[in-house]
Structure formats: structure tokens, C-alpha cells
Biopython code that builds the backbone (N, CA, C, O; Angstrom):
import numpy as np
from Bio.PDB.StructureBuilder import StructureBuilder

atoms = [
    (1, "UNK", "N", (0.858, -1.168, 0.000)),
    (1, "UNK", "CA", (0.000, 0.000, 0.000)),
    (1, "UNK", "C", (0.902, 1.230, 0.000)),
    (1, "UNK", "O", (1.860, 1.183, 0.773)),
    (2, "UNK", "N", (0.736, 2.391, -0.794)),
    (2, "UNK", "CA", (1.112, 3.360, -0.931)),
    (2, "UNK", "C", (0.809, 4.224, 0.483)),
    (2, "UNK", "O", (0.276, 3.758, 1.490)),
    (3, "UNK", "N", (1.254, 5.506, 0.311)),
    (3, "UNK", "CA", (1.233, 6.096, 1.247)),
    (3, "UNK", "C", (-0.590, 6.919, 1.091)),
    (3, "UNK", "O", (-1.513, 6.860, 1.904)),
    (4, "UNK", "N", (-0.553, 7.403, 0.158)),
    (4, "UNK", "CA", (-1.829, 8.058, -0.893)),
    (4, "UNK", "C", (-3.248, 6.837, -0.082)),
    (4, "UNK", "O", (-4.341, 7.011, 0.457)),
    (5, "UNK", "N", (-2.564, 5.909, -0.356)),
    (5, "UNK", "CA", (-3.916, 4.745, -0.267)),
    (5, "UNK", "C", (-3.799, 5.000, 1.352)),
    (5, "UNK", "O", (-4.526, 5.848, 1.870)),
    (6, "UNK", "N", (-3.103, 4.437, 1.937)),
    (6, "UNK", "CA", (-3.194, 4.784, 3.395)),
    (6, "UNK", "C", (-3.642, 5.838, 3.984)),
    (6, "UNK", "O", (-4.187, 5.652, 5.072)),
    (7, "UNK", "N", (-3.560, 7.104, 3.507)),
    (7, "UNK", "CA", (-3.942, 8.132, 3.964)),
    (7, "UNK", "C", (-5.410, 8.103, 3.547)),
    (7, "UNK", "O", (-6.252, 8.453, 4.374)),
    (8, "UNK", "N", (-5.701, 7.794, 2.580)),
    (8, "UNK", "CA", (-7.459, 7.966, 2.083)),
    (8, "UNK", "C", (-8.374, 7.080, 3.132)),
    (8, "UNK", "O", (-9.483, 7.412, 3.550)),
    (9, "UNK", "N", (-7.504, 5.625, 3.529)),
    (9, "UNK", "CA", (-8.089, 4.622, 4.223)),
    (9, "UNK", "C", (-8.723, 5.419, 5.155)),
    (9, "UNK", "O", (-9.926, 5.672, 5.237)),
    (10, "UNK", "N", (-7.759, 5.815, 5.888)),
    (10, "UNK", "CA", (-7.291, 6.816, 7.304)),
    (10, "UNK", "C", (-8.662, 7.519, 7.532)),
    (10, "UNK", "O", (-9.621, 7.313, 8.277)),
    (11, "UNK", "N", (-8.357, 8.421, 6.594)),
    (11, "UNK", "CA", (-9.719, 9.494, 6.273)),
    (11, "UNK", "C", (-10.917, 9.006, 5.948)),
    (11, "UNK", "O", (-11.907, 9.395, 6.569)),
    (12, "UNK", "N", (-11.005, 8.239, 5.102)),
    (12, "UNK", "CA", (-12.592, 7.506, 5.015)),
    (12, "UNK", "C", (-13.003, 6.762, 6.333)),
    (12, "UNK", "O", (-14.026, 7.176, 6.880)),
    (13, "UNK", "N", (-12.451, 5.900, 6.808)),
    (13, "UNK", "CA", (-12.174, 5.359, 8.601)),
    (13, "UNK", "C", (-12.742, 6.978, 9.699)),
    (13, "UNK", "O", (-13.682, 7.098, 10.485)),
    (14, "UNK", "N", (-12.158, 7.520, 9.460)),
    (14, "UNK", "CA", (-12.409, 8.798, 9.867)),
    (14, "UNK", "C", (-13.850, 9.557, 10.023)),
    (14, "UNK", "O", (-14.206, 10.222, 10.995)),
    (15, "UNK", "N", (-14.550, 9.309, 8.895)),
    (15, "UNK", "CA", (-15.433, 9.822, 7.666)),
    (15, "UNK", "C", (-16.612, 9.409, 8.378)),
    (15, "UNK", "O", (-17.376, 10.128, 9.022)),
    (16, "UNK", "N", (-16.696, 7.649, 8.106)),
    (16, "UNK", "CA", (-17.754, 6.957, 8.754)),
    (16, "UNK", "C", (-17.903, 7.303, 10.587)),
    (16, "UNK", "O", (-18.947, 7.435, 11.227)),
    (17, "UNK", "N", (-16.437, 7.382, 11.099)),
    (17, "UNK", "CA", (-16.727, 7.224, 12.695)),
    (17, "UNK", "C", (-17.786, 8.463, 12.888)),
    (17, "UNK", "O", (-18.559, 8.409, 13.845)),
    (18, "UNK", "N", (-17.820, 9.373, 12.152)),
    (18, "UNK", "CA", (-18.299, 10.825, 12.810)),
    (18, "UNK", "C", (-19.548, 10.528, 12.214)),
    (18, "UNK", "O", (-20.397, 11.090, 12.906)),
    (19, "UNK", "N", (-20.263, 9.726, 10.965)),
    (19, "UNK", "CA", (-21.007, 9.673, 10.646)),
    (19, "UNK", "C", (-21.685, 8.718, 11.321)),
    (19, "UNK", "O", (-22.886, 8.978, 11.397)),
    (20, "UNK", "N", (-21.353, 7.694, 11.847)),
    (20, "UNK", "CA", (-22.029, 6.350, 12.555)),
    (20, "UNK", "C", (-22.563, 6.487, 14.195)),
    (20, "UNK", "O", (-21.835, 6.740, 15.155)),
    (21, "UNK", "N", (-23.961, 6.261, 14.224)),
    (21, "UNK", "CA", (-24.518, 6.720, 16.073)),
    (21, "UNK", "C", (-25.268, 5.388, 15.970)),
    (21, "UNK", "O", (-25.651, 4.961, 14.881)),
    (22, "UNK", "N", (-25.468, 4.746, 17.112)),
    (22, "UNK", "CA", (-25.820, 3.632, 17.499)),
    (22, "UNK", "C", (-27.155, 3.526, 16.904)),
    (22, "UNK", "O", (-27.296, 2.470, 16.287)),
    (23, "UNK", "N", (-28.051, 4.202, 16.900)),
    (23, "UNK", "CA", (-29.645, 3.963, 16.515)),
    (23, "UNK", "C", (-29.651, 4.392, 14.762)),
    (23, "UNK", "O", (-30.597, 4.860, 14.128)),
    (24, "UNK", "N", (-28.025, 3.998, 14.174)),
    (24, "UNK", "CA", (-28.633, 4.472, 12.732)),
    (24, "UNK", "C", (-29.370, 3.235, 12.177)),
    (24, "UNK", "O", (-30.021, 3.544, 11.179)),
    (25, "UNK", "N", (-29.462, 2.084, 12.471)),
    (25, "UNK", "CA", (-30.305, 1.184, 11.913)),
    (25, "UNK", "C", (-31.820, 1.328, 12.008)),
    (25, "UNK", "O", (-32.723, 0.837, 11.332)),
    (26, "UNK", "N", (-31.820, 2.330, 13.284)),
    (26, "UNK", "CA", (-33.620, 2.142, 13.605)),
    (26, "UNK", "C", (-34.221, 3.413, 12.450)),
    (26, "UNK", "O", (-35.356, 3.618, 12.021)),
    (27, "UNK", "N", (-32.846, 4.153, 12.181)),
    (27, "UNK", "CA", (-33.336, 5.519, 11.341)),
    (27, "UNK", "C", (-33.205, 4.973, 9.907)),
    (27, "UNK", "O", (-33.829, 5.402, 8.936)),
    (28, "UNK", "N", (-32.446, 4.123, 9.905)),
    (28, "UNK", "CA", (-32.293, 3.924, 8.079)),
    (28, "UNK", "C", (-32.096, 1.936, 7.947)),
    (28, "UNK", "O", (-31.075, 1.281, 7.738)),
    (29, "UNK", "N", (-33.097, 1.614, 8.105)),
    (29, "UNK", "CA", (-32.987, 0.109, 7.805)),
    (29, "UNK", "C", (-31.671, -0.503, 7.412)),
    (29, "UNK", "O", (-30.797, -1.094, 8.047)),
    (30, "UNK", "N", (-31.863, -0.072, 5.816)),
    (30, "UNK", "CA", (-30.884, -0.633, 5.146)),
    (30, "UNK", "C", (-29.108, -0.076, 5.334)),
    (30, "UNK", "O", (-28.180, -0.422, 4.602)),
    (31, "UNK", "N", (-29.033, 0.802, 6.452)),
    (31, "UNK", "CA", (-27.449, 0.643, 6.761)),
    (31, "UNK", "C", (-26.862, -0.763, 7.162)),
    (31, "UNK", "O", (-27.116, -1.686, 7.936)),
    (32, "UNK", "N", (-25.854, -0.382, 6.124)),
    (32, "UNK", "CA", (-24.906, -1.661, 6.812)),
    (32, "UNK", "C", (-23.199, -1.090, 6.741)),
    (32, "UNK", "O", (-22.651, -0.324, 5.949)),
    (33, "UNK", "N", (-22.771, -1.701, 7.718)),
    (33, "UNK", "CA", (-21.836, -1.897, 8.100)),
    (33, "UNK", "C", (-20.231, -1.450, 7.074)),
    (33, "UNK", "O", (-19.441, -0.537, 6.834)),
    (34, "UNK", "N", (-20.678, -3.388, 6.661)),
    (34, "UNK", "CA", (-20.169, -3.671, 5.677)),
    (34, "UNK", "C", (-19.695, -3.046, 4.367)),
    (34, "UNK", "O", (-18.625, -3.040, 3.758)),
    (35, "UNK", "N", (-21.292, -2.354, 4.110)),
    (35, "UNK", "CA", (-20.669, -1.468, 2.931)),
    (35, "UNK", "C", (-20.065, -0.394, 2.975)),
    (35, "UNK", "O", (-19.766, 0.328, 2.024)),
    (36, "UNK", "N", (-19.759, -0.165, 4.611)),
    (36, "UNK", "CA", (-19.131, 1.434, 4.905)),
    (36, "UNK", "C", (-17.665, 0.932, 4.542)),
    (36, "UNK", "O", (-16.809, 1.486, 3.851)),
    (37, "UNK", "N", (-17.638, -0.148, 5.139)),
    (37, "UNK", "CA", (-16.037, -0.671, 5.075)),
    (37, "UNK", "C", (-15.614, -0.523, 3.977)),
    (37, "UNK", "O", (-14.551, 0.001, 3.645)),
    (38, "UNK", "N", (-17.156, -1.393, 2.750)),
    (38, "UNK", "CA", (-16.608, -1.652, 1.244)),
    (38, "UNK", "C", (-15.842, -0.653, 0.675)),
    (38, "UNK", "O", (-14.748, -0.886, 0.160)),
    (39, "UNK", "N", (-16.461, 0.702, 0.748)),
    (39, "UNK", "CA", (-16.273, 1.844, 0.710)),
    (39, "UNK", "C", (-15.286, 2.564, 0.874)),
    (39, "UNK", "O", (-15.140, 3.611, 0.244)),
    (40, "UNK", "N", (-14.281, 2.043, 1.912)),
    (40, "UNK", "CA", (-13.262, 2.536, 2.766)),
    (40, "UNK", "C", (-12.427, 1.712, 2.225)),
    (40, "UNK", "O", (-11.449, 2.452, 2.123)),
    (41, "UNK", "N", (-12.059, 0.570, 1.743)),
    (41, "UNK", "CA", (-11.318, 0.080, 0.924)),
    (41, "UNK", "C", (-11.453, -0.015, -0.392)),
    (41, "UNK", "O", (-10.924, -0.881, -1.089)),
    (42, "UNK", "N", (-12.180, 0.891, -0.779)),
    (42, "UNK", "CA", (-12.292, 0.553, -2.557)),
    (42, "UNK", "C", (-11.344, 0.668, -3.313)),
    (42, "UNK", "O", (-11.406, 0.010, -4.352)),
    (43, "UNK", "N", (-10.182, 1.495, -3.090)),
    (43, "UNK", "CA", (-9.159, 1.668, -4.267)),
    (43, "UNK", "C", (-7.956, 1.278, -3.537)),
    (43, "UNK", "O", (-6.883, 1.870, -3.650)),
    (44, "UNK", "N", (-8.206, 0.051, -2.625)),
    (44, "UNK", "CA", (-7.153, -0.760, -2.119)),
    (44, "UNK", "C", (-7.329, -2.300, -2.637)),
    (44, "UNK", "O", (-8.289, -3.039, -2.416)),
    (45, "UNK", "N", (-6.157, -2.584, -3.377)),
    (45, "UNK", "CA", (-6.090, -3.562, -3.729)),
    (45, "UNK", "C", (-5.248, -4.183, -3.948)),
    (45, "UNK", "O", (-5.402, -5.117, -4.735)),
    (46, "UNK", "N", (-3.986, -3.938, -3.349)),
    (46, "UNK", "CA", (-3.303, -4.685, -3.394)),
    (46, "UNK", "C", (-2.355, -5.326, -1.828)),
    (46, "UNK", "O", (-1.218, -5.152, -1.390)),
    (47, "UNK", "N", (-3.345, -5.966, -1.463)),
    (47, "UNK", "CA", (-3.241, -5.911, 0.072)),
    (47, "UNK", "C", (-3.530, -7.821, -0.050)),
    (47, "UNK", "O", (-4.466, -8.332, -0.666)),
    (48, "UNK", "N", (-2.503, -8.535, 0.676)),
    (48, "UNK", "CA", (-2.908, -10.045, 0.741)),
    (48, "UNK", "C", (-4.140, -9.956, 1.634)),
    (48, "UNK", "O", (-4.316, -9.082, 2.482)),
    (49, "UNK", "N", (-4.980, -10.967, 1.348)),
    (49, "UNK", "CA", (-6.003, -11.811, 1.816)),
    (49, "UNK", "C", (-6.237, -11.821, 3.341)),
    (49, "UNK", "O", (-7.372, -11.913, 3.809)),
    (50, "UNK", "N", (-4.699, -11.687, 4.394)),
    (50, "UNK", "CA", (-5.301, -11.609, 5.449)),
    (50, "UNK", "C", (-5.409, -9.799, 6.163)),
    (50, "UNK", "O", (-6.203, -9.126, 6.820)),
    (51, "UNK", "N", (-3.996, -9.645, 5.487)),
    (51, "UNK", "CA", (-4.296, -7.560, 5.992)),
    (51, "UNK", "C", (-5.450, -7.540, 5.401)),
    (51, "UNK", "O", (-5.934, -7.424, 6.527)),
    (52, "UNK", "N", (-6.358, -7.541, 4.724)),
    (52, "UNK", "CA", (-7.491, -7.167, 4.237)),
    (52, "UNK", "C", (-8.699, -7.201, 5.407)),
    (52, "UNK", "O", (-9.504, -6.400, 5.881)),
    (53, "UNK", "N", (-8.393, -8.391, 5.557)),
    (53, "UNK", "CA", (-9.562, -9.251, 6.968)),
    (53, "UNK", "C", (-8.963, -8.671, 8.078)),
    (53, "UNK", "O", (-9.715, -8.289, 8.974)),
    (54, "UNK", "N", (-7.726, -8.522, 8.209)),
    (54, "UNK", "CA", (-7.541, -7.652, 9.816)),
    (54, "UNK", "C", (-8.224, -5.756, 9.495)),
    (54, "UNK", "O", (-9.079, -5.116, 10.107)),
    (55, "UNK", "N", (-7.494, -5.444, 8.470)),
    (55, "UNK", "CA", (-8.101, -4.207, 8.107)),
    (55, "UNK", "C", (-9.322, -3.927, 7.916)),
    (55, "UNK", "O", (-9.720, -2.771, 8.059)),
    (56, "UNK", "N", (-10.320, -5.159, 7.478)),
    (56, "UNK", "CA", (-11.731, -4.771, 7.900)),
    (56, "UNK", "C", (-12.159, -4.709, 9.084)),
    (56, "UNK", "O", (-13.034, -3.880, 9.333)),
    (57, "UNK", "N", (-11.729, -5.444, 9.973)),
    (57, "UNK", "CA", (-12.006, -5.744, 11.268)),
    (57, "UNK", "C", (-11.534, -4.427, 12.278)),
    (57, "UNK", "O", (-12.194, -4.166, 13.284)),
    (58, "UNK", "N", (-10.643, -3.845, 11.996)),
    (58, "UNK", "CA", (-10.169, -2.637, 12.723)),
    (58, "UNK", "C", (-11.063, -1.834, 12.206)),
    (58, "UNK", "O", (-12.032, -1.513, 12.894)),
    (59, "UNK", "N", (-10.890, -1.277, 10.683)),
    (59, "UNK", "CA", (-12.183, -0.110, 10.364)),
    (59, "UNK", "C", (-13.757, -0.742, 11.345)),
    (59, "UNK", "O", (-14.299, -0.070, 12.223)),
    (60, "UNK", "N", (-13.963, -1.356, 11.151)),
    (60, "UNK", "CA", (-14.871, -1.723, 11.775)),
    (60, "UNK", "C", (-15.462, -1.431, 12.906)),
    (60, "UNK", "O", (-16.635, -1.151, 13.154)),
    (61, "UNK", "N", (-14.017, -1.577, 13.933)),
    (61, "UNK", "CA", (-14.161, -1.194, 15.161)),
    (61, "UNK", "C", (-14.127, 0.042, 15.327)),
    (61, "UNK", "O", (-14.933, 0.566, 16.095)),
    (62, "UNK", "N", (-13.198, 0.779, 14.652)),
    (62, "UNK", "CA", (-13.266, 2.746, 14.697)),
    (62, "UNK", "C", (-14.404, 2.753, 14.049)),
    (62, "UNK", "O", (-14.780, 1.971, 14.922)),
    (63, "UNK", "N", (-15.207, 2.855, 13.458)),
    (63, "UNK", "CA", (-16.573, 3.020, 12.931)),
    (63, "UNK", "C", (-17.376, 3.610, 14.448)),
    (63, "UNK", "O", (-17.851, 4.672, 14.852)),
    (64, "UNK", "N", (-17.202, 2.332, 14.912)),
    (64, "UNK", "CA", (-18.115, 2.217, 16.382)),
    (64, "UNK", "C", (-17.831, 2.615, 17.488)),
    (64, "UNK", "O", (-18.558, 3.089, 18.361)),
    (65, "UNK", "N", (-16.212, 2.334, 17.462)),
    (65, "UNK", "CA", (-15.741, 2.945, 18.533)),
    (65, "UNK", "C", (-14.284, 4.054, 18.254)),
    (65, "UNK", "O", (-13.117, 3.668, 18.322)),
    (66, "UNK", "N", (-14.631, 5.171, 18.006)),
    (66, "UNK", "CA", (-13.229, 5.464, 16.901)),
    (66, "UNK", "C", (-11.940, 5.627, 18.074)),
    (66, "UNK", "O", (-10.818, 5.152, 17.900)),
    (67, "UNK", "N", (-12.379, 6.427, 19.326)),
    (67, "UNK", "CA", (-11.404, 6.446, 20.221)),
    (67, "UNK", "C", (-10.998, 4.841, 20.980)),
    (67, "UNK", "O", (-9.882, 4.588, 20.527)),
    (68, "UNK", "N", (-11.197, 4.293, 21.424)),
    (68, "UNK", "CA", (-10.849, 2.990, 21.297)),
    (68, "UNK", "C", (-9.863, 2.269, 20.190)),
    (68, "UNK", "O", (-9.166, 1.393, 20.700)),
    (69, "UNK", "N", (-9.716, 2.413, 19.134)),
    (69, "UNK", "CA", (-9.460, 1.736, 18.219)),
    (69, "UNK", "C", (-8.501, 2.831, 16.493)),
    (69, "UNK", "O", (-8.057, 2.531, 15.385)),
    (70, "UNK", "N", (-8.603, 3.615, 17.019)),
    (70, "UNK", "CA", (-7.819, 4.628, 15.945)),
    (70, "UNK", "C", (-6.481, 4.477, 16.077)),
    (70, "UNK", "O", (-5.738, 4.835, 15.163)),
    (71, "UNK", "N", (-6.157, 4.111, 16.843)),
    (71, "UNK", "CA", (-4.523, 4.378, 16.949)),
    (71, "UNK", "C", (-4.015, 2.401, 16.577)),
    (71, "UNK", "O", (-2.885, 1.912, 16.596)),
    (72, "UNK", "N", (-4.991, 1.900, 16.360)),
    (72, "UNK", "CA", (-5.034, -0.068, 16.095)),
    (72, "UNK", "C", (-4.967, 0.230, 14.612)),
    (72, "UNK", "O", (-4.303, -0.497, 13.874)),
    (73, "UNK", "N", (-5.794, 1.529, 14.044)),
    (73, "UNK", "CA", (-6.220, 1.575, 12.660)),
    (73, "UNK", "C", (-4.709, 2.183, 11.819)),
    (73, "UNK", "O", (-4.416, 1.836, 10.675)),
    (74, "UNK", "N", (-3.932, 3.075, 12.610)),
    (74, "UNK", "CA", (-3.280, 4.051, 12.367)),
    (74, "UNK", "C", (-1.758, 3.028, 12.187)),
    (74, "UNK", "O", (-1.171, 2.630, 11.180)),
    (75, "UNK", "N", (-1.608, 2.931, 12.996)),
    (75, "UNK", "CA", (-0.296, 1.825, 13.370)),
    (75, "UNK", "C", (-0.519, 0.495, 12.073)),
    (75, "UNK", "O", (0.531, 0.126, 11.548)),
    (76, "UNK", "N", (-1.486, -0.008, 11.714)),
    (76, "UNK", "CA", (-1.578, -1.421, 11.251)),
    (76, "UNK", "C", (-1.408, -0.621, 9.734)),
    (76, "UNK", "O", (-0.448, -1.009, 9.069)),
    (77, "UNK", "N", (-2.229, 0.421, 9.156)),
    (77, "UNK", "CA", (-2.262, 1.037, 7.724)),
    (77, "UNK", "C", (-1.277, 1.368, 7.664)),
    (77, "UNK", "O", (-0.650, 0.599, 6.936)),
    (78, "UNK", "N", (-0.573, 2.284, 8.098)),
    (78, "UNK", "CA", (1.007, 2.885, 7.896)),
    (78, "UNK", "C", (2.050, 1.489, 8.041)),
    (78, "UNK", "O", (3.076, 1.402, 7.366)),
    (79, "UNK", "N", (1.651, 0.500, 8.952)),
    (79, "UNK", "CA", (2.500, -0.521, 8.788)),
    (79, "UNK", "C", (2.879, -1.047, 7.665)),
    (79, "UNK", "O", (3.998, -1.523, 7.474)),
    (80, "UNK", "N", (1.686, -0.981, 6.591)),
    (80, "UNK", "CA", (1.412, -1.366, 5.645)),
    (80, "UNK", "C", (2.157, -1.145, 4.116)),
    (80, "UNK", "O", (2.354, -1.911, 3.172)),
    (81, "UNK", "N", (2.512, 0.493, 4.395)),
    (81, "UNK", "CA", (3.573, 1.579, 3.640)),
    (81, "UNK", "C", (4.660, 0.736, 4.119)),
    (81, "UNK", "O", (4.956, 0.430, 5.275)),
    (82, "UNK", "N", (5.360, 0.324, 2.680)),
    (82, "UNK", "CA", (6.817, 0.204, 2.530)),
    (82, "UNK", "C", (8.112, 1.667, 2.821)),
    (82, "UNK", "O", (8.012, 2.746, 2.238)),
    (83, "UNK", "N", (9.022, 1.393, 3.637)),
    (83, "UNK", "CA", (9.309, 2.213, 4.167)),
    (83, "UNK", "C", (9.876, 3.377, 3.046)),
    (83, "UNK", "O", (9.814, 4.564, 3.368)),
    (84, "UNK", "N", (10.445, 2.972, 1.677)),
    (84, "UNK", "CA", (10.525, 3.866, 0.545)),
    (84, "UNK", "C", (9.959, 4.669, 0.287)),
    (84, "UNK", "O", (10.537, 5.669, -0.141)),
    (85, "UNK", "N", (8.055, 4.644, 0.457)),
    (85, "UNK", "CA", (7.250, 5.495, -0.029)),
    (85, "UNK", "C", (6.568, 5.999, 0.947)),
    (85, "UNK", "O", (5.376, 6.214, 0.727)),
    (86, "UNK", "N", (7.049, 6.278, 2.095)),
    (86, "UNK", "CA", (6.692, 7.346, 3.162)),
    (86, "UNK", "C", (7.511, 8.529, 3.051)),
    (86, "UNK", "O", (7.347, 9.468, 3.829)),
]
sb = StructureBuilder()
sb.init_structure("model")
sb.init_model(0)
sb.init_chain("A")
sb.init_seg("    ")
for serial, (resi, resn, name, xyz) in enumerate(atoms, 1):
    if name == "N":
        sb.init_residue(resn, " ", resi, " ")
    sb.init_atom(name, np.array(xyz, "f"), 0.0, 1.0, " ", f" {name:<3s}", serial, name[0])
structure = sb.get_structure()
């Protein structure tokens, strides 16, 4: 992952936490989750099979809980940047 991609992750991760409150399902049925994530990784793709599944799983958690879990999100994406293209 580039640095560009990491930073967008970052910010879209970001994006959803401020947008996401516990009763948005009772206000909008069809929210899901999932597609916030989809969303948040769309122009990441070149990430093996399991950073992908840990990286959903962290966005996930900053979604819901962003202080809890931002600095899990922050550390694991930048991990991600090869140290050349920082």
C-alpha cells in the first residue's frame, strides 16, 4: 500500500466514525456496516487476503468505537507503507 492509499483509508475510517450513532439502523434500515467498510477500501487492492480481513475488522471497530481503536487503525495502515514510499 502506498502512502496516498493509506492516507485515504485513514480518512474515510475517519469519515464513517463521525457519521455512525448507534440507533442508525432504527433511522435507516438498510445501513450496513459492511458497505461502509466496502467503501473505505475501494481503491485498495493490493493488500494479501489476510491484511485485508484484519483491516476490515479494525475499520470496523473505529466506525463504532473510533477512540478505542484509531490508533489499532493508524499503526496497522502505515505498517502497511513500505518504508521507501513514506
Amino acid at each position: 500500500m502506498n502512502r496516498d492509499a493509506a492516507d485515504e483509508v485513514v480518512q474515510k475510517a475517519g469519515i464513517l466514525a463521525v457519521l455512525y450513532y448507534p440507533e442508525i439502523h432504527a433511522d435507516d434500515p438498510e445501513y450496513s456496516l459492511a458497505n461502509d467498510v466496502t467503501w473505505a477500501l475501494e481503491d485498495v487492492d493490493e493488500l494479501s487476503d489476510d491484511d485485508r480481513a484484519v483491516l476490515v475488522d479494525i475499520i470496523s471497530r473505529v466506525v463504532i468505537d473510533p477512540t478505542g481503536n484509531r490508533e489499532a487503525l493508524t499503526e496497522f495502515v502505515y505498517g502497511l507503507v513500505p518504508d521507501d514510499t513514506q
